[in-house]
C-alpha positions in Angstrom: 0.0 0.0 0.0 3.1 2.1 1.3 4.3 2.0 -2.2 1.5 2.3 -4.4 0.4 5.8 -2.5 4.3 6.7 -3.3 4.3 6.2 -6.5 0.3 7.4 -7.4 1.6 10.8 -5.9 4.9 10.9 -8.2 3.7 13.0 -11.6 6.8 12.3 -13.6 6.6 8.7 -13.2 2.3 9.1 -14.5 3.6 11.3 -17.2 5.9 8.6 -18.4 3.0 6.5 -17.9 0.7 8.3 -19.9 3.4 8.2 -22.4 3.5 4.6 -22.9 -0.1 3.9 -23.1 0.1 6.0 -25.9 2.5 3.8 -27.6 -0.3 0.9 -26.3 -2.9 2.1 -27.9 -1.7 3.6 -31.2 -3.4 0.6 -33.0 -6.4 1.3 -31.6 -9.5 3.6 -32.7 -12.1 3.1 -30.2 -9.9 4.7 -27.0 -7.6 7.3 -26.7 -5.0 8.8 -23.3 -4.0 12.4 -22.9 -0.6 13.4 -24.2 1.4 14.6 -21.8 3.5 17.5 -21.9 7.2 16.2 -19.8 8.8 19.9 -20.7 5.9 21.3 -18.5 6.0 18.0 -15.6 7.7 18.2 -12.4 6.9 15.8 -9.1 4.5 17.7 -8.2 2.7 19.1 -11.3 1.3 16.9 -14.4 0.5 18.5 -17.8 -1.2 17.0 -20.1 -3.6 17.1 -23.1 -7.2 18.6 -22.1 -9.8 15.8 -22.8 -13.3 16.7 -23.8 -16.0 14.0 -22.9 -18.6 13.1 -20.5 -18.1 10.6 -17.5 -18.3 7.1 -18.1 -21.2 6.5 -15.4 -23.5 9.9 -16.0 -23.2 9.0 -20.1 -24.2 5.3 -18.8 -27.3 6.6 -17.0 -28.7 8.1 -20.1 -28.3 5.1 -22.4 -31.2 2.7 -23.2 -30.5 -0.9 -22.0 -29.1 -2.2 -25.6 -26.6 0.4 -25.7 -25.5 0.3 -22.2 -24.8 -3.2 -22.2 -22.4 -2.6 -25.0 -20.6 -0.2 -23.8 -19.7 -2.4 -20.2 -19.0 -5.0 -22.1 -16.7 -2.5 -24.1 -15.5 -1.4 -20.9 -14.9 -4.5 -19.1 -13.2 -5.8 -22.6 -10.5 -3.2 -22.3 -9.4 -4.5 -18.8 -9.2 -8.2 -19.8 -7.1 -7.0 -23.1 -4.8 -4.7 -20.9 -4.3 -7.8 -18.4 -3.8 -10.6 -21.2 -2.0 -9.2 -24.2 -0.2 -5.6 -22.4 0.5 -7.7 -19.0 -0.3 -3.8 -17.2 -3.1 -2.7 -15.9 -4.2 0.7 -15.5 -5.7 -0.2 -12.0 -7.9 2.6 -11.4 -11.5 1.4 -12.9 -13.3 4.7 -11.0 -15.9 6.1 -13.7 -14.5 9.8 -13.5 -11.7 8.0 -14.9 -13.7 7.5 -18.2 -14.7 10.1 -20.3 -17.1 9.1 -23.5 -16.9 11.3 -26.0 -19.0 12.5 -28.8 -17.6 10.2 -31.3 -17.8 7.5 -28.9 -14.3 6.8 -28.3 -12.9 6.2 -24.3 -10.6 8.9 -23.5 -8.9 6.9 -20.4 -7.9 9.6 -17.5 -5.8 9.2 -14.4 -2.5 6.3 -15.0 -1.0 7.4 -11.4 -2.0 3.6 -10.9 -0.3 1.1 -13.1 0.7 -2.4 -12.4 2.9 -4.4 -14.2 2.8 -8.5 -14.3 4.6 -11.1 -15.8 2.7 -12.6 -18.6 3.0 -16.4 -16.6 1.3 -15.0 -13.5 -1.5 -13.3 -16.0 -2.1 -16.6 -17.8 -2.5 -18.4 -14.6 -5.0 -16.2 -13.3 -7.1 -17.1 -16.7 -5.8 -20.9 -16.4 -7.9 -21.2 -13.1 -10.9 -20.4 -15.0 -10.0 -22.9 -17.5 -10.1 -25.6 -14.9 -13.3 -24.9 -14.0 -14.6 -25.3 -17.3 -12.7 -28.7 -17.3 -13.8 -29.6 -13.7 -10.5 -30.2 -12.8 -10.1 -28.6 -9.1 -6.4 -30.1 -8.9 -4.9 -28.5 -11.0 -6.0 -25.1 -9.6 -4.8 -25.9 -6.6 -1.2 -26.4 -8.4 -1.5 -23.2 -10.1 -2.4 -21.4 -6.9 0.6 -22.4 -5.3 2.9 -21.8 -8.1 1.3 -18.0 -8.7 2.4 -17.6 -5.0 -0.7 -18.3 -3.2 -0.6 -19.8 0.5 0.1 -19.3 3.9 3.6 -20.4 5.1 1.9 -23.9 5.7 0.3 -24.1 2.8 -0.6 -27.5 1.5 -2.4 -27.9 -1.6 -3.1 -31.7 -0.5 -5.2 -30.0 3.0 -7.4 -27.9 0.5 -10.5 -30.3 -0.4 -11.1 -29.7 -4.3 -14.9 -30.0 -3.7 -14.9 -27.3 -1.4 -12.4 -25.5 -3.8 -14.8 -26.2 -7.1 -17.8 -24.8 -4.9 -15.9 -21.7 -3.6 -15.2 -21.3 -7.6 -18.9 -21.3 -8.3 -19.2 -18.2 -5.8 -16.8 -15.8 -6.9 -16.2 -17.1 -10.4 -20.0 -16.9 -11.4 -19.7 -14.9 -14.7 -17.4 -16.8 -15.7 -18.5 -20.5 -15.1 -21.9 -19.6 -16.2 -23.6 -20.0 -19.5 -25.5 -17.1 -21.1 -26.1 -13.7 -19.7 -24.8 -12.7 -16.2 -26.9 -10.8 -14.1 -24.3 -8.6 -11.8 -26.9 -6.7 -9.7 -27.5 -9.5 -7.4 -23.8 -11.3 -7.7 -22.0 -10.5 -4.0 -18.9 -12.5 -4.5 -16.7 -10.6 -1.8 -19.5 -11.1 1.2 -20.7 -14.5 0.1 -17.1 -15.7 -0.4 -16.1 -14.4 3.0 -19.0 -16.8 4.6 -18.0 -19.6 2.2 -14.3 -19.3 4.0 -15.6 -19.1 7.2 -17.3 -22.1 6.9 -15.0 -24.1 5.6 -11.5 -22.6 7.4 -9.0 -24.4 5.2 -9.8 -22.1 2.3 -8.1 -19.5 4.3 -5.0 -21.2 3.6 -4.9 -19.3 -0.3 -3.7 -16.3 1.2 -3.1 -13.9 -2.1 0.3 -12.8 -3.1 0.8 -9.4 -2.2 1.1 -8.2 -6.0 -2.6 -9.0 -6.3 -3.9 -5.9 -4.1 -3.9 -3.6 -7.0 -5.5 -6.3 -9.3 -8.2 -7.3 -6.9 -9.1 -3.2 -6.5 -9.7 -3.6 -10.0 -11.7 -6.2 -9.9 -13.9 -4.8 -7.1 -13.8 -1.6 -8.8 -15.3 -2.8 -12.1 -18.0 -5.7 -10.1 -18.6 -2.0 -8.5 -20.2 -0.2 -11.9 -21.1 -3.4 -13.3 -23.6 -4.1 -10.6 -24.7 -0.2 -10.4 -25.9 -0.8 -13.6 -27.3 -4.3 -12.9 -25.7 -5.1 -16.3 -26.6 -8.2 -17.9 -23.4 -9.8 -19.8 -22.2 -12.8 -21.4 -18.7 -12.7 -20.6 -17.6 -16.0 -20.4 -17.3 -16.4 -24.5 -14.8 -13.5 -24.1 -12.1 -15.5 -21.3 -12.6 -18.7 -23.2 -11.1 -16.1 -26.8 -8.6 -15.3 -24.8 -7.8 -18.0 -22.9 -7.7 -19.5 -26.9 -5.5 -16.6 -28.2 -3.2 -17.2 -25.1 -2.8 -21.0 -25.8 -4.7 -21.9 -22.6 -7.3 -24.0 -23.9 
């Protein structure tokens, strides 16, 4: 935490930041970042390239259900393809952050936040969904411990893959489901916290600590997903990618 407020707060290190998501997403039409100015940047001061557009979550209110289901699924899109294929996340999902503008392009805001993983340790986050679509608790339980999961006494052998498969079916819903998703109702952080409580080995998958920013993220975008009770099929988008990345 110590280090992610340190570095949020440095404004040379965001404008070089800004700078490379740039280079990121040259290829791409449908989202663009502010170009920053570095002759004008010091620590304390970030210049950059004024962004027109209208926050993500007031432009969602006034969109018809079609239309707003596209554009989270847009959204949420844009985080799996930063994860999987860039390996860095801007790990900041707040709306304000996300300004649609007239010609429907993203203009992406704020990169004080950026995380950086190795592409193994993003593939074996999406690998763990693959087993569930395999039924093959085991083997999760061997990527968990070699993505740095576990206590000090951690024992994949003490961690009962039923109980694992079932704790899968809480907080990987969307995922493990067929069809639409309904997020509104979908509590994974409380009802997974019961799940643990009642069955106390789980607690033994203690996260590694370079997940923090990634599960903010996650919360972040469950957060607007389920403000918007959106309604998305979003498992045909991990199996592509878990595809694209050789996974499956």
């Amino acid at each position: 935490i110590q280090d992610v407020l340190l570095t949020e707060s440095d404004y040379l290190q965001e404008a070089d930041q800004l700078a490379r998501f740039q280079e990121h997403l040259a290829g791409r039409s449908d989202i663009v970042v502010p170009k920053p100015f570095p002759e004008l940047t010091r620590t304390n001061v970030l210049v950059m390239e004024y962004m027109h557009g209208k926050k993500l979550d007031i432009a969602l209110a006034e969109m018809e259900h079609g239309p707003r289901e596209e554009m989270l699924f847009r959204w949420l899109s844009l985080f799996v393809w930063m994860f999987h294929e860039l390996n860095e996340l801007h790990a900041d999902p707040h709306p304000g952050n996300f300004l649609l503008q007239e010609d429907g392009t993203l203009a992406l805001l704020d990169f004080g936040c950026v995380k950086t993983f190795e592409p193994r340790f993003a593939d074996g986050m999406l690998e763990i969904v693959t087993t569930c679509w395999d039924d093959n608790p085991e083997r999760a339980l061997e990527i968990y411990a070699e993505l740095g999961f576990g206590n000090r006494d951690f024992d994949v052998n003490k961690v009962d893959s039923a109980v694992l498969s079932a704790y899968h079916d809480i907080v990987l819903a969307p995922f493990v489901s067929d069809g639409p998703f309904q997020f509104g109702g979908w509590q994974p952080a409380l009802d997974g916290k019961k799940f643990m409580l009642n069955n106390p080995s789980m607690l033994q998958l203690t996260p590694p600590p370079n997940l923090l920013m990634y599960f903010r993220l996650l919360s972040g975008i469950k957060g607007l997903l389920g403000k918007f009770d959106a309604e998305l099929d979003i498992r045909p988008l991990a199996a592509e990618t878990a595809k694209r990345r050789g996974l499956i």
